[in-house]
C-alpha positions in Angstrom: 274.1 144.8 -21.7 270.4 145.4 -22.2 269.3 148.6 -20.5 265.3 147.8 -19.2 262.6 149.8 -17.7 261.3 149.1 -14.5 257.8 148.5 -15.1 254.8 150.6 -13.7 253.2 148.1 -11.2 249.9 149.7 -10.1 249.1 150.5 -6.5 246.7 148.6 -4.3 244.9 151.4 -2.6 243.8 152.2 -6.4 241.5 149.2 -6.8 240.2 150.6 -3.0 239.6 154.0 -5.0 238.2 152.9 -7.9 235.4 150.4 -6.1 235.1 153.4 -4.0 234.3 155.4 -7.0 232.2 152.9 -8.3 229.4 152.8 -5.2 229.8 156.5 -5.3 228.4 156.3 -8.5 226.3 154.0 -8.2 224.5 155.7 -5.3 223.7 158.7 -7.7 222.6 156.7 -10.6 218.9 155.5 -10.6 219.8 151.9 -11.4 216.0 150.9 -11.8 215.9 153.4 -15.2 216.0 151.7 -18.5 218.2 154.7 -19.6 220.9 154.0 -16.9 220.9 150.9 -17.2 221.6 150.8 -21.4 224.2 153.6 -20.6 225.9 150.9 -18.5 225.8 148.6 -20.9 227.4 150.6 -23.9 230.1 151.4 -21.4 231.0 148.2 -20.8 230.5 146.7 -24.4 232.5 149.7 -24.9 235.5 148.7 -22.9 235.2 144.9 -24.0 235.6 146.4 -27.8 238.6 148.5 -26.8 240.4 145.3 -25.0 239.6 143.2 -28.1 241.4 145.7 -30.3 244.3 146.2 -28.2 245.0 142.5 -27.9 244.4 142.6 -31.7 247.1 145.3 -31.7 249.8 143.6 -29.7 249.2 140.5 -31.8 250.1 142.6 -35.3 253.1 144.3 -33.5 254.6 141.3 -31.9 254.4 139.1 -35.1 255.8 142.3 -37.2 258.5 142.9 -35.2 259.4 138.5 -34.8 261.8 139.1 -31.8 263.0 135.9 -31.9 265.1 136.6 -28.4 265.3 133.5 -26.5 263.9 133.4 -22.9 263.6 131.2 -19.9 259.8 130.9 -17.9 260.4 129.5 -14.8 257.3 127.8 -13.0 256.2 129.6 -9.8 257.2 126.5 -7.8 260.7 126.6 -9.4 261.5 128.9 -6.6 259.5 127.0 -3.7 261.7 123.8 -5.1 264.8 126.1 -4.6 264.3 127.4 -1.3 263.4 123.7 -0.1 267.5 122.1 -1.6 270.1 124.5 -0.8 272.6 122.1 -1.0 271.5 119.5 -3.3 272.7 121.5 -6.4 272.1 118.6 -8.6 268.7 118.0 -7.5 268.1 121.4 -8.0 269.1 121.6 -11.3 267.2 118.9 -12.5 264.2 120.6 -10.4 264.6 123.8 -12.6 265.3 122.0 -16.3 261.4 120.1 -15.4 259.7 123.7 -14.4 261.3 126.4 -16.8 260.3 126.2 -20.3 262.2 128.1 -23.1 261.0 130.5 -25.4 261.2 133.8 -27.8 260.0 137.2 -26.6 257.4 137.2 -29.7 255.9 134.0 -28.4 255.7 134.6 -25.0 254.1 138.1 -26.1 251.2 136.5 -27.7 250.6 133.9 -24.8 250.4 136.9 -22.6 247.8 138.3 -25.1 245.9 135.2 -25.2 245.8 135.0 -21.8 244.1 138.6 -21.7 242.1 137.4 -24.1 240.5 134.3 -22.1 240.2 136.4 -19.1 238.3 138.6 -20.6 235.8 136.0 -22.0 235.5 134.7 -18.5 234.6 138.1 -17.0 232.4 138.6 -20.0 230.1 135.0 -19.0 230.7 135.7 -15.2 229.1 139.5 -15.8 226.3 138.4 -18.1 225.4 136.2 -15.1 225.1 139.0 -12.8 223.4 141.7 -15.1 220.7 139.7 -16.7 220.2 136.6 -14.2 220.9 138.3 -10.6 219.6 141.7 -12.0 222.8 143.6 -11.1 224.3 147.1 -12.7 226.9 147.5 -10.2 229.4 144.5 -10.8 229.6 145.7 -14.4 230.5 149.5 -13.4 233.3 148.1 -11.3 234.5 145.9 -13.8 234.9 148.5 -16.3 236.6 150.7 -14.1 238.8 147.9 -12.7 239.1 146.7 -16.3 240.6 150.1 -17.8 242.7 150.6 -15.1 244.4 147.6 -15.4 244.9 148.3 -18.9 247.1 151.4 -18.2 249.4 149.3 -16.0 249.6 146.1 -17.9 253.0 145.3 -19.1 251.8 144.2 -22.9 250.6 147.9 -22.8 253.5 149.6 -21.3 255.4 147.7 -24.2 253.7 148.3 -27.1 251.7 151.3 -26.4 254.0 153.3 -23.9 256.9 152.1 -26.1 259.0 151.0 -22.2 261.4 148.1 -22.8 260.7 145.5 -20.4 262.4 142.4 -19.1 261.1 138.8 -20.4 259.4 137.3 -18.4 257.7 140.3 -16.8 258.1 141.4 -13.2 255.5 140.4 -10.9 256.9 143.5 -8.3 259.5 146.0 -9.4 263.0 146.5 -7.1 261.8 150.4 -6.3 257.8 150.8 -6.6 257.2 153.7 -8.9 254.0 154.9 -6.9 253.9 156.4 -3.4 252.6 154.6 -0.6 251.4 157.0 1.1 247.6 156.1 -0.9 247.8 152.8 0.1 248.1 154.1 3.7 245.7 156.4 3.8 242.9 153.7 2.7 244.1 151.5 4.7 243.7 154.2 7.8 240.3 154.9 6.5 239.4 151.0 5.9 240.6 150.7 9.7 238.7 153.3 11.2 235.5 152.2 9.3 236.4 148.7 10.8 236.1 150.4 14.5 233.3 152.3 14.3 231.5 149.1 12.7 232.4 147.5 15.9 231.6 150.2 18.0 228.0 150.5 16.7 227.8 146.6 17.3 229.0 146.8 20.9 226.1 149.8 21.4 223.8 147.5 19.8 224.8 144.3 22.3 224.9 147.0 24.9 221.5 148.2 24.3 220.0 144.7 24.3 221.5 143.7 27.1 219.5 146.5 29.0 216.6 145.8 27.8 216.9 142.0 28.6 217.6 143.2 32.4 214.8 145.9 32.4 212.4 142.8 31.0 214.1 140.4 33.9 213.5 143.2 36.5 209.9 143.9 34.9 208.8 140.0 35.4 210.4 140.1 39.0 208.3 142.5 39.7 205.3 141.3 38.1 205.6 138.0 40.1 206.6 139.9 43.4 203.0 141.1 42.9 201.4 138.4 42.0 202.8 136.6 45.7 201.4 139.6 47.7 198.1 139.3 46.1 197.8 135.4 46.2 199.1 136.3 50.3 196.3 138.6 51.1 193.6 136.2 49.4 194.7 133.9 51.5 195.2 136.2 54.8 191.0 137.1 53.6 190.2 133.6 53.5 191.2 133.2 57.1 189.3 135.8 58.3 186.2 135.2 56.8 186.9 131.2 57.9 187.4 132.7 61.3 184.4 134.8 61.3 182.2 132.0 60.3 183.8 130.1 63.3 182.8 132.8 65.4 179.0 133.2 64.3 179.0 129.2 64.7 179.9 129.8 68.8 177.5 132.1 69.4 174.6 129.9 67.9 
């Protein structure tokens, strides 16, 4: 039997880090200098070059080496299909002969690579539309970060650059994760406790304005409390000029 690697599946606090990383240095860059900003751009033409001759790579090495081992692709909703007949094992298996497709390792190799190879054109049009229509530097620093450090944990590179022997068709999770967790953890900690103190700033905020609504309420309470005792003693002088005139009309 074929011995294979487990492959390096990479962990999810590092796209945390690496946006992280990304505002960090975005923060110390001025983004409005011409010289930043072309800096930017060589980086990220830059890593769109060096994905373009990697894929160009794995296309050489896969048709040189012509591994003509024949695989099975299963559809993602082979195993949906599966989980819904447990007992209709004929239903099943006519299920799985419609959504698995058969195949060689070379072939399946360079779909892989074509598929890198579209997605990168797509980020490519969806970045251009950011930089030079939206006017924004910062979607293009986290895409080349993002962007090389998806390369390191691709399978396609593990394969032909790392020189692991993976199973076709890749693993989406290995059995044993190679990385620690305790990263993951620890952003997600620091993610929560960003969360709270959001919320806590809100609740002062509400808080706050909810004071000053009741001081304003008291305020106009007053104001009209006020205005009643003035309106009363207008009226209270009214009588007592009325009454005086009264008076002065007696005694003539």
């Amino acid at each position: 039997d074929v011995i294979y690697d487990e492959p390096l599946i990479m962990s999810p606090s590092m796209h945390f880090y690496c946006f992280l990383g990304s505002s960090l240095i975005t923060r110390r860059l001025d983004m409005k200098s011409t010289t930043v900003v072309r800096g930017i751009r060589f980086a990220f033409i830059g890593y769109v070059i060096l994905m373009q001759l990697f894929l160009a790579y794995v296309r050489i090495r896969a048709k040189l080496n012509n591994d003509q081992t024949p695989i099975v692709i299963s559809n993602p909703l082979s195993a949906m299909v599966n989980s819904q007949l447990k007992d209709q094992d004929m239903v099943k298996n006519i299920a799985s002969s419609f959504l698995s497709t058969e195949s060689t390792v070379m072939a399946y190799d360079l779909q892989r690579a074509n598929s890198m190879n579209g997605s990168l054109l797509f980020n490519l049009a969806i970045m251009w539309f950011f930089h030079f229509k939206l006017k924004q530097s910062q979607p293009i620093i986290i895409q080349t970060l993002q962007g090389m450090l998806t390369l390191a944990y691709n399978p396609l590179f593990q394969v032909y650059i790392m020189g692991r022997n993976l199973e076709r068709p890749f693993k989406n999770s290995p059995s044993q994760p190679t990385l620690p967790t305790e990263e993951g953890d620890e952003a997600a900690a620091s993610t929560t406790e960003l969360q709270e103190e959001e919320a806590a700033l809100e609740a002062g905020a509400t808080n706050d304005k909810g004071d000053d609504d009741d001081d304003n309420e008291e305020e106009e309470e007053d104001d009209e409390e006020e205005a009643d005792d003035d309106s009363d003693d207008s009226d209270s002088d009214d009588d007592e000029d009325s009454d005086e005139e009264d008076e002065s009309d007696e005694e003539e």
